[in-house]
C-alpha positions as CSV (number, residue, x, y, z in Angstrom):
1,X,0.0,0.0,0.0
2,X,1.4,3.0,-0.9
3,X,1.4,6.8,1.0
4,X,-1.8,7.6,-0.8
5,X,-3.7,5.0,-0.5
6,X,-2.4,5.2,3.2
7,X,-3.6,9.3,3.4
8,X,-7.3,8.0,1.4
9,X,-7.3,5.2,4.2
10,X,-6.9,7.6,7.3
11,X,-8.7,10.0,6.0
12,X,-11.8,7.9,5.6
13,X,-11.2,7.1,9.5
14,X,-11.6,10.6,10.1
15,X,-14.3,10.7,8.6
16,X,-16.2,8.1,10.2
17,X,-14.9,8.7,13.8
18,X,-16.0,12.2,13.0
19,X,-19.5,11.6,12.2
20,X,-19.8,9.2,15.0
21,X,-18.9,12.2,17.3
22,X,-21.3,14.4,16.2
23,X,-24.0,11.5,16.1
24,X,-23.2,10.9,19.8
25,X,-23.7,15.1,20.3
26,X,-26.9,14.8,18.6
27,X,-28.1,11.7,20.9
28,X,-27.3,13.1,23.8
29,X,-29.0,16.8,23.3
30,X,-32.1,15.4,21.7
31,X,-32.8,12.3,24.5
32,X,-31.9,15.1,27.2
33,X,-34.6,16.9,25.4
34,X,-36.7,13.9,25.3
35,X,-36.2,13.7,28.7
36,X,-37.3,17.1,29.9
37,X,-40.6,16.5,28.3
38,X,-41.2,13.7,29.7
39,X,-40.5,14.8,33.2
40,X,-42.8,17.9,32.4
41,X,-45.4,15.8,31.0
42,X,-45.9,12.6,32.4
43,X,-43.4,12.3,35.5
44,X,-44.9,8.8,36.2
45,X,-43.9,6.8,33.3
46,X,-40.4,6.8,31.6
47,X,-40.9,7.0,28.0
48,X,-38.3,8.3,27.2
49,X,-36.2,5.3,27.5
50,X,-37.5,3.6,24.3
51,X,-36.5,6.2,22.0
52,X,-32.9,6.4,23.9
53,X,-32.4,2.5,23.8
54,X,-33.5,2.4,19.9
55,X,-31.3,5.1,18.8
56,X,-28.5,3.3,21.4
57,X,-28.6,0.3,19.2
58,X,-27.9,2.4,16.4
59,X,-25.5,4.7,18.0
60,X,-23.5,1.9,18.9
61,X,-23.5,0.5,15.7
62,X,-21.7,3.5,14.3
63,X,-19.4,3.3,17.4
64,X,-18.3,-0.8,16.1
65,X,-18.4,1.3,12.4
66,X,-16.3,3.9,13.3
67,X,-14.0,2.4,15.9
68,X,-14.3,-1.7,15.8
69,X,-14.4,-3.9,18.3
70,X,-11.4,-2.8,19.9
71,X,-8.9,-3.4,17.4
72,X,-10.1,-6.7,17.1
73,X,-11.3,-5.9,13.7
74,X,-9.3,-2.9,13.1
75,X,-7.1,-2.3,10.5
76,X,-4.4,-4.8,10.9
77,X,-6.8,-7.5,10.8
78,X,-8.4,-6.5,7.4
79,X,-4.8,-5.8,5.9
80,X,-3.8,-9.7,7.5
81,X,-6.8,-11.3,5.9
82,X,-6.9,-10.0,2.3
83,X,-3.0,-11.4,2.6
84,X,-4.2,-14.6,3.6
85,X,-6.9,-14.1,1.0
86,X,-4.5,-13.5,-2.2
87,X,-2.1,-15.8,-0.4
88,X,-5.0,-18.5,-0.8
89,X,-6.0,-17.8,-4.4
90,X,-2.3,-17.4,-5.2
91,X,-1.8,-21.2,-4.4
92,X,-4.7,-22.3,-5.8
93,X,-3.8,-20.4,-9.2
94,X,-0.6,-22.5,-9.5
């Protein structure tokens, strides 16, 4: 891999970490919101947890998107199995 694809690689990192940053912002302010209404509305029952769980799903979808499961399926990992992959189809060819 060259510097360039290297720079287009990080760069799409950015990208995504950044997006999931302001994704978090946004669920934060809005279920804060969410909550406020519901505390002004109807104290008694918490509805406000359904829309923060749904959204949390997602939310932490784009965290495993963004981030990966703690390197376990980072970078290194895809680089290491398209190896093994061309490796595999390499041998195969001959």
């Amino acid at each position: 891999m060259n510097d360039d694809e290297r720079t287009q690689r990080a760069r799409r990192k950015v990208r995504m970490m950044r997006g999931f940053y302001i994704h978090a912002y946004v669920y934060a302010l809005v279920i804060a919101g969410l909550f406020l209404i519901n505390i002004l509305t109807s104290p008694g029952y918490f509805w406000f947890l359904w829309p923060a769980f749904a959204w949390g799903v997602g939310l932490a979808g784009h965290y495993l998107a963004a981030f990966g499961l703690g390197g376990k399926f980072g970078p290194e990992w895809e680089e290491r199995k398209i190896r093994e992959i061309l490796e595999k189809e390499e041998r195969e060819e001959a």
